[in-house]
C-alpha positions as a Markdown table, in Angstrom:
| # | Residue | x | y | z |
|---|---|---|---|---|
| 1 | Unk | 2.8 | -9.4 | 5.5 |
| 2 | Unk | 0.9 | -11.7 | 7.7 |
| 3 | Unk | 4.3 | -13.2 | 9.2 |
| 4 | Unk | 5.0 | -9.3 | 10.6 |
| 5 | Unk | 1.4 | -8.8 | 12.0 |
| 6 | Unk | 0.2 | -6.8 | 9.0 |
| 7 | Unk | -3.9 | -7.0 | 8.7 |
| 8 | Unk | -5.8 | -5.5 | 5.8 |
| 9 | Unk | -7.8 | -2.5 | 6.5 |
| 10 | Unk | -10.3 | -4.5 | 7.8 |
| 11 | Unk | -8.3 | -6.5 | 10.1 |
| 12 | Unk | -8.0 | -9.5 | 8.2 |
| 13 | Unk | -5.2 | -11.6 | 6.6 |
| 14 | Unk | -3.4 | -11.1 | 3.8 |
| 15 | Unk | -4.3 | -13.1 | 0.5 |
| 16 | Unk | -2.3 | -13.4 | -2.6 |
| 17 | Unk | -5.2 | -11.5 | -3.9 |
| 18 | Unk | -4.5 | -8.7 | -1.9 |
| 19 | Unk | -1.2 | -8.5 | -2.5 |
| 20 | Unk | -1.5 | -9.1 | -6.1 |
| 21 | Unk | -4.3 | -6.0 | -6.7 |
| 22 | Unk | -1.9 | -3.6 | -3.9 |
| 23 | Unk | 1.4 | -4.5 | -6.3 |
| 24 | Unk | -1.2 | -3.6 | -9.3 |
| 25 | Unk | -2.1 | -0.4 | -8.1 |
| 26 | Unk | 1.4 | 0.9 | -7.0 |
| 27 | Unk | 2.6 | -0.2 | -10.7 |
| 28 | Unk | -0.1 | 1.8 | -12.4 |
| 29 | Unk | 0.6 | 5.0 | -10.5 |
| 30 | Unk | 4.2 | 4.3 | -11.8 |
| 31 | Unk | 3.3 | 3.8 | -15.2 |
| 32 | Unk | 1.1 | 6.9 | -14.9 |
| 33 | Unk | 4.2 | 9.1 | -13.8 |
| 34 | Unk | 6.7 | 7.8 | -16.0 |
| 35 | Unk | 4.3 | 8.1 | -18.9 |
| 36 | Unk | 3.6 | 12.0 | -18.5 |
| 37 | Unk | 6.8 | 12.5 | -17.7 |
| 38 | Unk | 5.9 | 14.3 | -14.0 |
| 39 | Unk | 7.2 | 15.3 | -11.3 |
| 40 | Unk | 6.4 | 14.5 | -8.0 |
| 41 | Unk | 6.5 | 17.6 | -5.6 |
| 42 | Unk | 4.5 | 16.5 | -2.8 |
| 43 | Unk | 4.2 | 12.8 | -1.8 |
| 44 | Unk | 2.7 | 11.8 | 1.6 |
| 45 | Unk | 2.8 | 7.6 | 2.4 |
| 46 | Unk | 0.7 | 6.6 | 5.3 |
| 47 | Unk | 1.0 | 3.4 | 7.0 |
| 48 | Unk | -1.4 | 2.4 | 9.8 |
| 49 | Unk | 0.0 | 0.2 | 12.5 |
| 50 | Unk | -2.7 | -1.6 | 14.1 |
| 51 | Unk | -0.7 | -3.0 | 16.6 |
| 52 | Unk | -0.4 | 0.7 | 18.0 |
| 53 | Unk | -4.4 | 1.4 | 18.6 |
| 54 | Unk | -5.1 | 3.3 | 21.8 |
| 55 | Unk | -0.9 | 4.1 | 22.6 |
C-alpha cells in the first residue's frame, strides 16, 4: 500500500497493524454474510485517492 502511494485516512503510512485490523474487518462482514445466508442487493465501495485532491 505504501509502495502505490496509498496513505491512511489520515495521511499517514501504512503499518502491519493497519493492514492487519482492515483484512479483520472485511473478514468479519464476510463471515457475517455467509452466516445469515444474505444477500447482497446493494453494495457501494468507495476508495479515496489522495493523490487526486483539488483535480
Amino acid at each position: 500500500m505504501n509502495k502505490t502511494g496509498w496513505k491512511t485516512s489520515r495521511e499517514n503510512r501504512f503499518y502491519g497493524t493497519n493492514v492487519w485490523i482492515s483484512e479483520k474487518r472485511i473478514d468479519n462482514v464476510i463471515q457475517l454474510i455467509e452466516s445469515n445466508d444474505s444477500a447482497i442487493t446493494d453494495l457501494k465501495i468507495v476508495v479515496y485517492d489522495s493523490r487526486n485532491k483539488g483535480s
